[in-house]
C-alpha positions as CSV (number, residue, x, y, z in Angstrom):
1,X,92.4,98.4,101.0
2,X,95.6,98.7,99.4
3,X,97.3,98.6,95.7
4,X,100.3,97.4,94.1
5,X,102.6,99.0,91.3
6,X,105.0,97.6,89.4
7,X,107.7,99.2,87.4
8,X,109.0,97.4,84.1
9,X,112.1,99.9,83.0
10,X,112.2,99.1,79.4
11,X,111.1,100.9,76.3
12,X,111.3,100.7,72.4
13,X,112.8,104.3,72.4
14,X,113.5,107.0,74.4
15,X,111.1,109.9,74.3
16,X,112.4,113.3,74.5
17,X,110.4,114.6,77.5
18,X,110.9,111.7,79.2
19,X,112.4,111.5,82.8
20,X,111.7,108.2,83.9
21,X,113.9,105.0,85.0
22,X,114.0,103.0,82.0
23,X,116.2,100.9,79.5
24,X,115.6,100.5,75.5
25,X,118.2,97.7,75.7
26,X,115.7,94.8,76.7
27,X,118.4,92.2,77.7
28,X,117.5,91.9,81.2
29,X,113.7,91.6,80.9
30,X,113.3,88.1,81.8
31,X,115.9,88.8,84.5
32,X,113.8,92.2,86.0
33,X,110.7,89.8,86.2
34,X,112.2,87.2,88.0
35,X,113.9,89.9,90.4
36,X,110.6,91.6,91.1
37,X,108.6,88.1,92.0
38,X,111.9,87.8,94.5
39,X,111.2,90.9,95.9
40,X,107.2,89.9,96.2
41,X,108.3,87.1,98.1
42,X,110.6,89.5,100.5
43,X,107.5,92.5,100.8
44,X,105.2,89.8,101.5
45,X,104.2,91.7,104.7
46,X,104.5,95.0,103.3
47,X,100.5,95.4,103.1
48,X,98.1,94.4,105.8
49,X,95.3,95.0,103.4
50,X,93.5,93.1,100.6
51,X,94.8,94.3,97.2
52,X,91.9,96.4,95.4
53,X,94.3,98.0,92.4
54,X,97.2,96.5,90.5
55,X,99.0,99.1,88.5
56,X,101.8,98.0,85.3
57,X,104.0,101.1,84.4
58,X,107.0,101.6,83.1
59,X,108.5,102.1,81.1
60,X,106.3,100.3,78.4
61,X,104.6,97.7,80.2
62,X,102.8,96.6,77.3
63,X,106.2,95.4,75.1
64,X,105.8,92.3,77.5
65,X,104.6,89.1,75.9
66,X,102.2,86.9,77.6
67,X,104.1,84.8,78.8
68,X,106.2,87.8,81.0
69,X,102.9,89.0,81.9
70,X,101.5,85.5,83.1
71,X,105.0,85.1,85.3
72,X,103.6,88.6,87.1
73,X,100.3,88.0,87.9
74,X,100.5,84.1,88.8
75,X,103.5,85.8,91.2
76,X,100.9,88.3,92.8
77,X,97.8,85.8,93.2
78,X,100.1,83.4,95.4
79,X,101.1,85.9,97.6
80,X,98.7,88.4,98.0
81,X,94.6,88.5,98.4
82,X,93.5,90.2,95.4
83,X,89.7,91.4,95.5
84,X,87.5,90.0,93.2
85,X,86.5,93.4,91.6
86,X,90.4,94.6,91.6
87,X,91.0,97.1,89.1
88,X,94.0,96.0,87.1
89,X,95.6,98.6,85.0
90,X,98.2,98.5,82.0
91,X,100.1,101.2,80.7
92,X,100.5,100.7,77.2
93,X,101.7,102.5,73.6
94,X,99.2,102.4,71.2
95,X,102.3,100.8,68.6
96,X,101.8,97.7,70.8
97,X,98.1,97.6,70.9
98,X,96.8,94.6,68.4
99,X,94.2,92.3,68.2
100,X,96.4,89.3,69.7
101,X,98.3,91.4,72.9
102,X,94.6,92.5,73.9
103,X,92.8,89.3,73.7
104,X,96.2,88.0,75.8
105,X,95.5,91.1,77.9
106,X,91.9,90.1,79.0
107,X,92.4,86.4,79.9
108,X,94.7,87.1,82.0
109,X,92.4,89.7,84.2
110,X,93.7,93.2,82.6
111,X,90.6,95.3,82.6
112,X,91.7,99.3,82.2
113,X,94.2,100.6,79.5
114,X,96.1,103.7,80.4
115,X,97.8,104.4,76.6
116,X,100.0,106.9,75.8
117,X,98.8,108.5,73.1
118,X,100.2,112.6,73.8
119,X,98.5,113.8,70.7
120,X,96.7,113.0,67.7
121,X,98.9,114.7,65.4
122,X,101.6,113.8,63.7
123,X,103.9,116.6,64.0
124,X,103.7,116.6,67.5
125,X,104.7,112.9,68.0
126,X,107.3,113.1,65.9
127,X,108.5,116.2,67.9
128,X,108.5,114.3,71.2
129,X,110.3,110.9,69.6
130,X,106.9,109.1,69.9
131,X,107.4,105.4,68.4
132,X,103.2,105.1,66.9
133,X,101.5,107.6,64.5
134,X,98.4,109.8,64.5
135,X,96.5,107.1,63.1
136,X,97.9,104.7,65.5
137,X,96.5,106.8,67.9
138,X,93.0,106.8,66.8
139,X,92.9,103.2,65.9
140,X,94.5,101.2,69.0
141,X,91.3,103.0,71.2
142,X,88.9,101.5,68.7
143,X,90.4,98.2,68.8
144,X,90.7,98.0,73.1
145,X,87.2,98.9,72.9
146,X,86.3,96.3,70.5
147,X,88.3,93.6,72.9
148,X,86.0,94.2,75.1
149,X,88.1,96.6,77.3
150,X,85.8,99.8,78.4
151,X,87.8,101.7,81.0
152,X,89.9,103.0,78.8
153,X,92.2,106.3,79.5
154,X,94.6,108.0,77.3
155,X,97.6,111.1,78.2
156,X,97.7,114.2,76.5
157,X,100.5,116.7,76.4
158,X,99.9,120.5,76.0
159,X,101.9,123.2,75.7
160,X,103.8,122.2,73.2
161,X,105.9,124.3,71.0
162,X,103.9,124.7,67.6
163,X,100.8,123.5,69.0
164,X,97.9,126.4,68.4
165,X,94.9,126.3,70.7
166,X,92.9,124.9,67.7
167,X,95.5,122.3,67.5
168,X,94.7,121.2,71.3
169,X,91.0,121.8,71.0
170,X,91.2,118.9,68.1
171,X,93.2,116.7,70.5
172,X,90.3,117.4,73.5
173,X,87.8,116.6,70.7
174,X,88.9,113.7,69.2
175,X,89.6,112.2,73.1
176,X,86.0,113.3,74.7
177,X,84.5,111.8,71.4
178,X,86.4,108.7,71.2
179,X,84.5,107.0,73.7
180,X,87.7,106.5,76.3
181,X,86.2,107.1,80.1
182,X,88.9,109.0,81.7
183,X,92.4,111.3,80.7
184,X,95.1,112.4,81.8
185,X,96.3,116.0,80.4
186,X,100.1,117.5,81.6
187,X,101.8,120.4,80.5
188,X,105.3,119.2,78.8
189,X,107.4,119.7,81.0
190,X,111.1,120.5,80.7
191,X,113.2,117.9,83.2
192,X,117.0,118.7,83.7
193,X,119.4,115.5,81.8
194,X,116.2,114.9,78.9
195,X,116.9,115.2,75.5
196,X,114.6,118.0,75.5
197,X,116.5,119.8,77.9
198,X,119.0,119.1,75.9
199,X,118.1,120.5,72.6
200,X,116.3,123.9,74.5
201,X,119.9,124.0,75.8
202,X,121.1,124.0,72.6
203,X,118.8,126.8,71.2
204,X,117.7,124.0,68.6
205,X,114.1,124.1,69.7
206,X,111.8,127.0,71.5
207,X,111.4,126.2,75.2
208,X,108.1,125.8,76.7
209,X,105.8,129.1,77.1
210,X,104.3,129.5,80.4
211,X,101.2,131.4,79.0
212,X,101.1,129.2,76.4
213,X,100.8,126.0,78.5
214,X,98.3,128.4,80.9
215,X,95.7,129.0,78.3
216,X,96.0,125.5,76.9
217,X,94.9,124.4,80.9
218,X,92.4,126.7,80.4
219,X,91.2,125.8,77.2
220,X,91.2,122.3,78.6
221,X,89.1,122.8,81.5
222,X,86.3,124.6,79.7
223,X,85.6,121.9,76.9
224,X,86.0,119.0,79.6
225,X,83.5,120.0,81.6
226,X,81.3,120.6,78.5
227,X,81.9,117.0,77.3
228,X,80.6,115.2,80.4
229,X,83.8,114.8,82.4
230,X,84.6,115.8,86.1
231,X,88.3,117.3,87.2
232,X,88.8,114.7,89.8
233,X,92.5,115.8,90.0
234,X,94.3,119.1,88.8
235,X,95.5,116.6,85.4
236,X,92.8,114.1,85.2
237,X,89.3,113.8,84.6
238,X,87.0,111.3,83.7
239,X,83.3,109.4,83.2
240,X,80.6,109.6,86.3
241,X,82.6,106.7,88.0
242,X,85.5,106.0,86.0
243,X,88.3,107.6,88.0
244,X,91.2,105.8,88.6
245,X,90.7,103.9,91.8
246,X,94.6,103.2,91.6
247,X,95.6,106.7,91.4
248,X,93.0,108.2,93.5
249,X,94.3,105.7,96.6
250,X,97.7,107.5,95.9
251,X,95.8,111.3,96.6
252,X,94.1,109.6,99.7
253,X,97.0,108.5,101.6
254,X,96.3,104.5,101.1
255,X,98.6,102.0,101.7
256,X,100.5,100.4,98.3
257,X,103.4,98.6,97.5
258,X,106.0,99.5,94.6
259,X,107.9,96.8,92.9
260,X,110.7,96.7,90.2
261,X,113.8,98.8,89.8
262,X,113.0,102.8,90.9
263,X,109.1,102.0,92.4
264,X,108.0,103.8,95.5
265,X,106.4,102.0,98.7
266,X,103.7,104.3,101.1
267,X,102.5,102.7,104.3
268,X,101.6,105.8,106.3
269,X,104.6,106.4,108.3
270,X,107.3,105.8,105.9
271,X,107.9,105.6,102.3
272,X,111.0,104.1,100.6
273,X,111.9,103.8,96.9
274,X,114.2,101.1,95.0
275,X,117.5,101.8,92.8
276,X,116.8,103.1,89.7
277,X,119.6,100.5,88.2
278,X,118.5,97.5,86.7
279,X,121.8,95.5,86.8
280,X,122.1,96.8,90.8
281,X,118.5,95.3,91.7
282,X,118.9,91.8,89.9
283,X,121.8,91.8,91.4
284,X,120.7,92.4,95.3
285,X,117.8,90.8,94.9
286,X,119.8,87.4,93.6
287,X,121.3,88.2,97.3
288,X,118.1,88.6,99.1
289,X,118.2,92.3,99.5
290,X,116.0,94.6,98.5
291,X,117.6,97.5,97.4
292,X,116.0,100.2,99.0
293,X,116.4,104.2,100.5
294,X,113.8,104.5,103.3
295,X,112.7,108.0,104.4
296,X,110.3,107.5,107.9
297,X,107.6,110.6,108.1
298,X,107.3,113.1,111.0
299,X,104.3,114.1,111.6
300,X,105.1,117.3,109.9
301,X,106.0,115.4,106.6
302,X,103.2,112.9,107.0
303,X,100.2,116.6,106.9
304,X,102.5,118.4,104.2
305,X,102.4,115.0,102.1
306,X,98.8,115.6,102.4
307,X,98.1,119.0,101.7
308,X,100.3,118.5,99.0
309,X,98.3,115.9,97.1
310,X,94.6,116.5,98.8
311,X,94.6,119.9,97.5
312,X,94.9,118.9,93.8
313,X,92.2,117.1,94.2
314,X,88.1,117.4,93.3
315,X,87.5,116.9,97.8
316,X,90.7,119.0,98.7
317,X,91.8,119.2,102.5
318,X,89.7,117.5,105.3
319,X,89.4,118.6,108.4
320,X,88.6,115.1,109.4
321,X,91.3,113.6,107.4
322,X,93.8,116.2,109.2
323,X,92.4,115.5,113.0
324,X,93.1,111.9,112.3
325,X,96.3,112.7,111.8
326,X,97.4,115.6,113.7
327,X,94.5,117.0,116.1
328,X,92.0,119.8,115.4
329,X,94.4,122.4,115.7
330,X,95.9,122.1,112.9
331,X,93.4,122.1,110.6
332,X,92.4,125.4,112.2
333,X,96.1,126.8,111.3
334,X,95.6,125.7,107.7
335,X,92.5,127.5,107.4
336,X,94.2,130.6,109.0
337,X,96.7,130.4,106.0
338,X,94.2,130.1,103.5
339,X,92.4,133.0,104.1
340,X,93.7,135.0,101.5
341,X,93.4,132.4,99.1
342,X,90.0,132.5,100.1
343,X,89.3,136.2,99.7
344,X,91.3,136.1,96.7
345,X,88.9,133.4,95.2
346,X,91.6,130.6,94.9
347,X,90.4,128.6,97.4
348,X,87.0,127.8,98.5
349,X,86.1,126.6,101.8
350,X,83.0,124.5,102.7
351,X,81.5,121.4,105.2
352,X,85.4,122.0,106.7
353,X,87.0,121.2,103.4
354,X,89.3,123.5,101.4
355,X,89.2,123.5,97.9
356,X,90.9,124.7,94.7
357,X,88.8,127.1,92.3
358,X,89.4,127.3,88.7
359,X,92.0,130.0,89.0
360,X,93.3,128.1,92.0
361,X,94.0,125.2,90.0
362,X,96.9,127.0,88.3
363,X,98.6,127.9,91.2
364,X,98.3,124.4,93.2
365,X,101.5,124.0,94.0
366,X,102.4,127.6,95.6
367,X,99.2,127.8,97.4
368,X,99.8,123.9,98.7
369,X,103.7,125.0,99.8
370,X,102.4,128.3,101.5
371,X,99.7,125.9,103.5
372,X,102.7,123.9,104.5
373,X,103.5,123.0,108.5
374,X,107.0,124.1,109.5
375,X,108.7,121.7,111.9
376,X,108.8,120.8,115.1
377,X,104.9,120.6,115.3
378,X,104.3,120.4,118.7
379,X,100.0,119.1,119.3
């Protein structure tokens, strides 16, 4: 099985925090859309598999009328097999959630929300140039569930400047009682060229506290798994079988294809990424070209790539997983390196999987780079 994502690079405004390719001058919409059904037409052969996940993010997929949406999805069902059951995601700000764009939504086959929400407070989404308000927040939930849309999940930022650890308990307890089936929580993070940056820069804000952000994880782990959800992944957690099948095929190492301007490709051996430059990729694409770096895996790259992502997640490292990969060996090596981790009760090992602890969850990506194979690996 195999997924899809597509990138729409426009938003209503630019969030502070935020790093990703996208435009808040929406000139070129129509143009993007057209560009990305050309570059359908060109990946055609990309994915051997049926498609089991389609994934819309942005961007702000959900500032797209019906009409945009409809040009997408007609688009995909010509060239691809789409499974029956496919779960067909939509990121979407709670500002564009109404009673019309989610009836729109459902005919035409969307049946999981992912809406950025980030808090439930005010002050905080007016610190992080959020466009909706607290009560935005709250309502838009109510209203996709009363569309008839139940797989519903919703982001959450900690670590916030100003937010106090009763502050984020609220924000945990508003989400697990909301009646949303999954979330995604993430420590703000500061990226280099963001406003945010910017203003920390600046000295015009306080940066981000480590320990802060830490106990906020913390915090966050505890009342989780008191409400009823699992920590399928170091940042998200959800219902008894509500993970996200799209995301989860990402940790796995299956197959997808990424369409529109900055999306990423994965078919095993190589991934490749487009320009993150709208004009650029209408542009090529009028040409025929698909406007593309392409990076092809050693077998090195292709077990570090997944360490890297198993190990954040609720199975970890297989040893059968690895052998398919790389021979027995190696998985042998890895458990020779996570010994300490081990003793140290970071890691636990069982049935020839290794697996984060609690405490190992906030070290994930140290432990995962110390695991990693050095180059040449000769089995």
């Amino acid at each position: 099985m195999a997924g899809i994502y597509i990138h729409i690079p426009f938003c209503r405004k630019a969030c502070t925090y935020c790093n990703f390719h996208f435009s808040t001058n929406h000139q070129l919409i129509n143009q993007v859309i057209d560009s990305i059904g050309l570059e359908m037409s060109l990946q055609s052969k990309y994915l051997s598999a049926p498609i089991e996940t389609i994934y819309l993010g942005g961007g702000t997929p959900s500032l797209l009328n019906q009409s945009q949406l409809e040009t997408i999805f007609n688009k995909i069902g010509s060239i691809f097999t789409v499974l029956p059951n496919a779960e067909v995601t939509l990121e979407a700000n709670p500002d564009d959630i109404n009673e019309v764009q989610l009836n729109a939504w459902v005919e035409l086959g969307i049946n999981r929300l992912s809406i950025g929400i980030q808090s439930f407070r005010d002050q905080d989404l007016q610190w992080m140039g959020r466009a909706h308000n607290a009560n935005q927040a709250i309502d838009c939930i109510k209203l996709a569930q009363k569309a008839g849309i139940e797989n519903i999940s919703i982001d959450l930022i900690y670590g916030i400047p100003g937010l106090s650890d009763a502050d984020w308990s609220n924000n945990i307890d508003f989400a697990t009682t909301s009646g949303v089936t999954h979330l995604s929580c993430y420590a703000l993070t500061v990226e280099p060229k963001t406003a945010l940056a910017h203003k920390i820069n600046q000295q015009a804000i306080p940066d981000v506290d480590a320990a802060h952000q830490a106990n906020h994880f913390q915090i966050l782990q505890e009342k989780i798994a008191a409400a009823g959800f699992e920590q399928y992944e170091i940042s998200n957690f959800s219902l008894p079988g509500k993970r996200s099948k799209h995301n989860s095929n990402y940790w796995s190492g299956k197959h997808y294809l990424g369409l529109g301007p900055s999306a990423h490709s994965f078919n095993g051996l190589s991934r490749q990424w487009n320009i993150s430059n709208n004009a650029l990729y209408i542009q090529s694409l009028a040409k025929g070209n698909i406007p593309f770096e392409l990076e092809n895996l050693s077998l090195t790259q292709q077990i570090n790539e997944y360490i890297m992502t198993a190990l954040r997640t609720i199975e970890g490292i297989q040893a059968n997983k690895i052998n398919s990969i790389a021979g027995k060996l190696i998985f042998d090596e890895i458990l020779a390196d996570a010994l300490p981790y081990i003793k140290e009760g970071l890691i636990y090992s069982h049935n020839n999987q290794l697996c984060l602890s609690a405490n190992g969850k906030f070290m994930a990506d140290g432990i995962a780079a110390n695991l990693f194979r050095d180059e040449p690996m000769n089995h």
